[in-house]
C-alpha positions as CSV (number, residue, x, y, z in Angstrom):
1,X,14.1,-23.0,13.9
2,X,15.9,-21.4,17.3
3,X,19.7,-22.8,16.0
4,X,18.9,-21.3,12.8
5,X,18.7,-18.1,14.2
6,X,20.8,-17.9,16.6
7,X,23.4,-18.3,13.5
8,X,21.8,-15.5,11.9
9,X,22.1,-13.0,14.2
10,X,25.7,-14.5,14.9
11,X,26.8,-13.9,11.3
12,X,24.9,-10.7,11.1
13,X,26.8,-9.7,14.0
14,X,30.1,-10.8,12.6
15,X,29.5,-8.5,9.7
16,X,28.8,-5.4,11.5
17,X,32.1,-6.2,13.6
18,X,34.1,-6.4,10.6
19,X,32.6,-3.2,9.6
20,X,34.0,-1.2,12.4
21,X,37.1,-2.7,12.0
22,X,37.6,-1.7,8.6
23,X,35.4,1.7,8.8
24,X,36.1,4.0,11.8
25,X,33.0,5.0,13.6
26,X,30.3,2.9,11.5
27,X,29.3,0.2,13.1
28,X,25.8,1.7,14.0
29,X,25.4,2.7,10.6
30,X,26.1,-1.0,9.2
31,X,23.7,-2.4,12.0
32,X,20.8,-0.3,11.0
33,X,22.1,-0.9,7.1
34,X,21.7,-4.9,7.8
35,X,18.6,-4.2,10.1
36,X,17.2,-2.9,6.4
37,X,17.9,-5.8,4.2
38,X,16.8,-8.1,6.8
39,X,13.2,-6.6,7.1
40,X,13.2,-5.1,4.0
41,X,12.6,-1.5,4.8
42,X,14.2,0.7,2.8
43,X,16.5,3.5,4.4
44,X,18.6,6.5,3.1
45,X,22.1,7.3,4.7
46,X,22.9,11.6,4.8
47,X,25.2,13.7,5.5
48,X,28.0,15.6,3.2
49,X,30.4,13.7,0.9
50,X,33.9,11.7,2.0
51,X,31.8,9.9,5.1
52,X,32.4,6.2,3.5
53,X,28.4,6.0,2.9
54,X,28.5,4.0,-0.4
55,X,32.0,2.0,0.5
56,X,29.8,0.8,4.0
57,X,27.0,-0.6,1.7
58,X,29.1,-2.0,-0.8
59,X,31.4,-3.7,1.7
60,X,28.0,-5.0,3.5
61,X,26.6,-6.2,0.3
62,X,30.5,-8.3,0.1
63,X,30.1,-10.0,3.2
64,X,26.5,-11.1,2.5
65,X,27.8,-13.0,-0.8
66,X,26.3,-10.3,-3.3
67,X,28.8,-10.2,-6.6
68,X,28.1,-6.9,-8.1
69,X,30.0,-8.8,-11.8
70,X,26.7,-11.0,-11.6
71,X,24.5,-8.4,-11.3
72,X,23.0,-8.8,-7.2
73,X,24.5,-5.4,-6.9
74,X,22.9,-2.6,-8.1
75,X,25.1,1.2,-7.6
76,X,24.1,4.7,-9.6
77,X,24.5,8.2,-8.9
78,X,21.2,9.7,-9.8
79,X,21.2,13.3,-11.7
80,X,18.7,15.7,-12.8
81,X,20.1,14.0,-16.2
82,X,19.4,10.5,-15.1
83,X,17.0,8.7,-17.3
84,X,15.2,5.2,-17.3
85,X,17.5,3.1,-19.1
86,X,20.4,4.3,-17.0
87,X,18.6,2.3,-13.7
88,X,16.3,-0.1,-15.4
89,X,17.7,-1.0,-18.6
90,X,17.6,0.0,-22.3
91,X,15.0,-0.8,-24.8
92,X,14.9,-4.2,-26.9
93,X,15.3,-2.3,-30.1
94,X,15.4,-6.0,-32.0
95,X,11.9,-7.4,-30.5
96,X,10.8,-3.7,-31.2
97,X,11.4,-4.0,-34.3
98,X,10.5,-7.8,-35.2
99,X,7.4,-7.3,-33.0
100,X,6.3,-4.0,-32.4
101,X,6.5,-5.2,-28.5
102,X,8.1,-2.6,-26.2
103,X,10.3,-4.2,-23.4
104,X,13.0,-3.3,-21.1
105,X,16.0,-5.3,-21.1
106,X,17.1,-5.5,-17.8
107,X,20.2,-7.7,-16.8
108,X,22.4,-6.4,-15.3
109,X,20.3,-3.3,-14.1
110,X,18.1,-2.4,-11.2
111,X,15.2,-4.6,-11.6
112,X,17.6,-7.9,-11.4
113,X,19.7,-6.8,-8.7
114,X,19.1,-8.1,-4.9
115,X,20.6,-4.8,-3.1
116,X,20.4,-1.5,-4.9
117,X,22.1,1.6,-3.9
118,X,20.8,5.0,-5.0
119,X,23.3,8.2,-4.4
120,X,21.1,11.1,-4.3
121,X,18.4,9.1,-4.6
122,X,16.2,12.5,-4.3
123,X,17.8,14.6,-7.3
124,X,16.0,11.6,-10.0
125,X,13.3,13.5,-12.3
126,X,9.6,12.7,-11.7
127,X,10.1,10.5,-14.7
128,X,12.7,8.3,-12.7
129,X,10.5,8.5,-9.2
130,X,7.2,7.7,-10.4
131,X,8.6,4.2,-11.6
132,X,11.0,4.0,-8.5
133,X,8.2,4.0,-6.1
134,X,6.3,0.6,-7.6
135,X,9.8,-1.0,-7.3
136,X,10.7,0.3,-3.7
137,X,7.5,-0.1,-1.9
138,X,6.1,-2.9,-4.1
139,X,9.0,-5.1,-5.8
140,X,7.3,-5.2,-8.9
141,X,8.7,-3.3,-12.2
142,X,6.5,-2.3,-14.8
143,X,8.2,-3.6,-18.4
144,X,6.0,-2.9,-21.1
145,X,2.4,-4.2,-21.0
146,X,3.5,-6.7,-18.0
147,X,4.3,-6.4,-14.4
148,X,7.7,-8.4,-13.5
149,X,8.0,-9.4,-9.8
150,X,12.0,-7.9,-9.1
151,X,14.2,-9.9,-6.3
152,X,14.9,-6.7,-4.4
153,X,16.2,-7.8,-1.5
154,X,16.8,-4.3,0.2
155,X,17.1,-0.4,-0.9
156,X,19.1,1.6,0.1
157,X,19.7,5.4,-0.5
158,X,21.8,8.4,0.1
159,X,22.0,12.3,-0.1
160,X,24.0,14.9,0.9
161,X,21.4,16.9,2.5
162,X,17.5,16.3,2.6
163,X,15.2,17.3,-0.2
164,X,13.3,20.5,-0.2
165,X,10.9,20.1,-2.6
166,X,7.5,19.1,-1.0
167,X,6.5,17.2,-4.0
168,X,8.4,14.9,-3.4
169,X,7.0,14.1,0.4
170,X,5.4,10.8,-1.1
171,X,8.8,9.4,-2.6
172,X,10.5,10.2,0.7
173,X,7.8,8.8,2.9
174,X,8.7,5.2,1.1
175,X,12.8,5.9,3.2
176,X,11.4,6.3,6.5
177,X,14.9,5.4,8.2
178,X,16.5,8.0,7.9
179,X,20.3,7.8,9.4
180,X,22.9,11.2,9.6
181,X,26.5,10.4,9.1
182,X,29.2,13.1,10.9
183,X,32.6,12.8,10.4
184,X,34.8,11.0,12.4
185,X,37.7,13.2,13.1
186,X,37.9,16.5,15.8
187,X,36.7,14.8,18.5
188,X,40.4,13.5,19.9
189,X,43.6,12.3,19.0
190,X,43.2,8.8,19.4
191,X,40.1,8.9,17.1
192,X,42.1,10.9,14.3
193,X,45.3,8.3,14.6
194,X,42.8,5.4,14.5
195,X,41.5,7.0,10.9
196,X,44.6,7.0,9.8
197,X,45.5,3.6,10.6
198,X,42.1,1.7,9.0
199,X,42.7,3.9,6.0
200,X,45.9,2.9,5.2
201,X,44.8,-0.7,6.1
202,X,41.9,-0.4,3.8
203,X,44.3,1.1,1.1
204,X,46.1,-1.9,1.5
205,X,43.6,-4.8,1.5
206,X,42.5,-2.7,-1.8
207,X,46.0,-3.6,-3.3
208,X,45.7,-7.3,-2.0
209,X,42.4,-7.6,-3.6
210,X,40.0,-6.6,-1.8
211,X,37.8,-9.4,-2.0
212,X,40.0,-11.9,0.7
213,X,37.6,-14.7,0.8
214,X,35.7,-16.4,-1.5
215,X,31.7,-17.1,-1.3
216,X,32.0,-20.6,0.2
217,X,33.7,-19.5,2.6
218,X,31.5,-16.7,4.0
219,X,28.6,-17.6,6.4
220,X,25.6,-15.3,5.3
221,X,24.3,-15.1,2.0
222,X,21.6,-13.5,0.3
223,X,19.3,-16.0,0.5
224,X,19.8,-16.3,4.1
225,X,18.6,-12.9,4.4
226,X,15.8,-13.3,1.7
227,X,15.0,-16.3,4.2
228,X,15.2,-13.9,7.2
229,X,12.3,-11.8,5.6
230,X,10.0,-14.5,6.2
231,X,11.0,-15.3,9.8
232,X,10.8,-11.8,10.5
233,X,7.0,-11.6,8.9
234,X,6.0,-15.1,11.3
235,X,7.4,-13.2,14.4
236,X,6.1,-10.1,13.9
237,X,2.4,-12.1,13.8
238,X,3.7,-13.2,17.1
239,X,3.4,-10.0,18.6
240,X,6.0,-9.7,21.8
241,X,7.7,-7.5,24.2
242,X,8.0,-3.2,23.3
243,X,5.1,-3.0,21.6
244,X,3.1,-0.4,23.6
245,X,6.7,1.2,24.3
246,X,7.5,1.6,20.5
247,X,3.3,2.5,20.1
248,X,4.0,5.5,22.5
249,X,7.1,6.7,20.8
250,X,6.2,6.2,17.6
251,X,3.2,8.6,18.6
252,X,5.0,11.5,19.8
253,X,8.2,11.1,17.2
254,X,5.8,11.2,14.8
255,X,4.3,14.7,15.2
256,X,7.6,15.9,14.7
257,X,9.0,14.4,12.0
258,X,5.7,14.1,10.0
259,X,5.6,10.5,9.7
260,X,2.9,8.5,7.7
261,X,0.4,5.5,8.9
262,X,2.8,3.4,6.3
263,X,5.7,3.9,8.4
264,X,4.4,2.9,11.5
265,X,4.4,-0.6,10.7
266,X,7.9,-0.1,8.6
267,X,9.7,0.7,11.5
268,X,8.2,-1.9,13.9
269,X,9.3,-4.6,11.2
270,X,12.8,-2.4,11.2
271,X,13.0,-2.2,15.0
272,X,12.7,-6.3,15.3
273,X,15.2,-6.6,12.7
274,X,17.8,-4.4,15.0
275,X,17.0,-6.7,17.9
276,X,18.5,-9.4,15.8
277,X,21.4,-7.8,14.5
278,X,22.2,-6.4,17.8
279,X,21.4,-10.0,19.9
280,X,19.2,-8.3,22.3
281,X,16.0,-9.6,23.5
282,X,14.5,-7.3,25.0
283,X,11.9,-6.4,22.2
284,X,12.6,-2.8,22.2
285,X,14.4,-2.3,19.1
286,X,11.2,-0.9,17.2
287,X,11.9,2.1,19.8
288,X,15.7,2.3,18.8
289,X,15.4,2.3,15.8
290,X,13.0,5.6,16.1
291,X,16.3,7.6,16.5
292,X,16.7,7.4,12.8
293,X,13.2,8.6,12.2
294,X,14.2,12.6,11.8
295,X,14.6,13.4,8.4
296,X,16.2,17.2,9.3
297,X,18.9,17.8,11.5
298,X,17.3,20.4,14.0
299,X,15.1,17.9,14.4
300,X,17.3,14.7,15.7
301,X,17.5,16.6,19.3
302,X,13.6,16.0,19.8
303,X,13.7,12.5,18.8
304,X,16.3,11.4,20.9
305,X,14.1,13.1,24.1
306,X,11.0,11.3,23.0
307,X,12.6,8.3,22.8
308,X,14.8,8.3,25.8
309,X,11.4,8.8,27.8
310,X,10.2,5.4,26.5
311,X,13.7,3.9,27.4
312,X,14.8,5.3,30.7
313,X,18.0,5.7,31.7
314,X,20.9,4.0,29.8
315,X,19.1,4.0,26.8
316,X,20.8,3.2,23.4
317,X,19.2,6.6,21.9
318,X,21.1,9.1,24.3
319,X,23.6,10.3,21.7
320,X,23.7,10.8,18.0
């Protein structure tokens, strides 16, 4: 209904506002971040260590009502060590044993969680990837001789720096958003004394319990975004405004960036997910969000021009 979603994108709105006043320079970051687990499309966050990019998604996952002690929040820093039962769960040695039956237990791990975020999401072994891309692109987890449906609400990764194996084109293809994170301090004084200020703020509200209001008291929850998911799917059937803009821009990003058939529909669905985070109307957030679509640095400067000729002047891609 029309008044239920104008208080979504109200309270989505009130959580990216919070962000930037808690987090200096991220309140793009936490748009495109709810954008994400509102349509579903998984995205990775990069750039070097100390830019907030796990304390942003974790503070997100907060608002939204996740409780990381009952398991809708999933975190792990992945390693060329990492193995199975560190993201999906160890083996059920007793039914193993009683039963010969092999199966995962899996509370408390990935495959229960509602939000997961993966730290150097590319450094997992094929042995973690293989299984990681049934779960990101299809939500399903494969636990002995049956396939579980998982209530992945959204995934979300990180990395320092993109991956250079080309093996691993496939797994990266299923992170199409792709969204670079500079620091925040150099560019003036009153940015540097504003850092200082919301970090001793933050290092307070820490002390005070960071948690300051309890779940009946917030206004979005998980299921309300697990409900947006299916609004989004009705009005993307629905067709609308941008369409031929973001068609056009997707075309020329695209040779640039190398980006599959898959992800042409992923970031539509992402693009009308920004529109409602963001309030606008004007049906062109499947072009915005194509800004995020470079996956290397040298090649954000590109992106922006393709984009900014679909937009015009004033566009919200002119600067990274």
């Amino acid at each position: 209904q029309l008044s239920d979603l104008k208080v979504l994108t109200e309270n989505l709105s009130k959580v990216a506002a919070t962000i930037e006043e808690e987090f200096v320079g991220r309140r793009e970051v936490a748009e495109v971040v709810l954008a994400s687990l509102v349509s579903g499309v998984p995205m990775v966050i990069l750039g070097p260590p100390g830019l907030a990019k796990s304390a942003v998604v974790r503070r997100i996952v907060e608002l939204c009502g996740g409780d990381s002690e009952k398991g809708d929040y999933f975190e792990y820093l992945l390693t060329n060590h990492t193995m199975p039962e560190h993201l999906f769960g160890p083996p059920d040695l007793k039914l193993l044993q009683q039963k010969g039956e092999f199966k995962i237990q899996t509370r408390m791990m990935l495959p229960q969680a509602s939000v997961a975020f993966l730290d150097e999401v590319f450094r997992g072994g094929s042995h973690i990837l293989n299984t990681l891309l049934a779960v990101v692109n299809e939500r399903k987890f494969h636990n002995g001789q049956e396939v579980e449906d998982i209530p992945l609400i959204g995934v979300i990764g990180a990395s320092n720096q993109p991956p250079a194996d080309p093996d691993l084109e496939a797994f990266v293809d299923r992170f199409p958003v792709r969204v670079w994170l500079d620091s925040v301090l150099g560019y003036d004084d009153d940015s540097d004394t504003d850092f200082l200020r919301f970090t001793a703020r933050l290092d307070w509200k820490k002390k005070q319990s960071y948690l300051s209001s309890t779940k009946k008291d917030r206004d979005l929850s998980l299921n309300h975004l697990r409900a947006s998911q299916v609004y989004l799917s009705d009005l993307m059937q629905k067709g609308g405004a941008g369409q031929d803009a973001f068609r056009r821009a997707f075309l020329k990003v695209r040779n640039s960036c190398k980006l599959s058939d898959r992800s042409f529909g992923a970031f539509f669905r992402i693009g009308r997910a920004l529109d409602l985070v963001q309030k606008k109307e004007d049906g062109l957030g499947p072009v915005r969000i194509l800004k995020f679509a470079a996956l290397h640095s040298d090649e954000r400067g590109e992106v922006l021009n393709c984009i900014n000729a679909e937009l015009g002047t004033g566009g919200y891609a002119d600067t990274y």
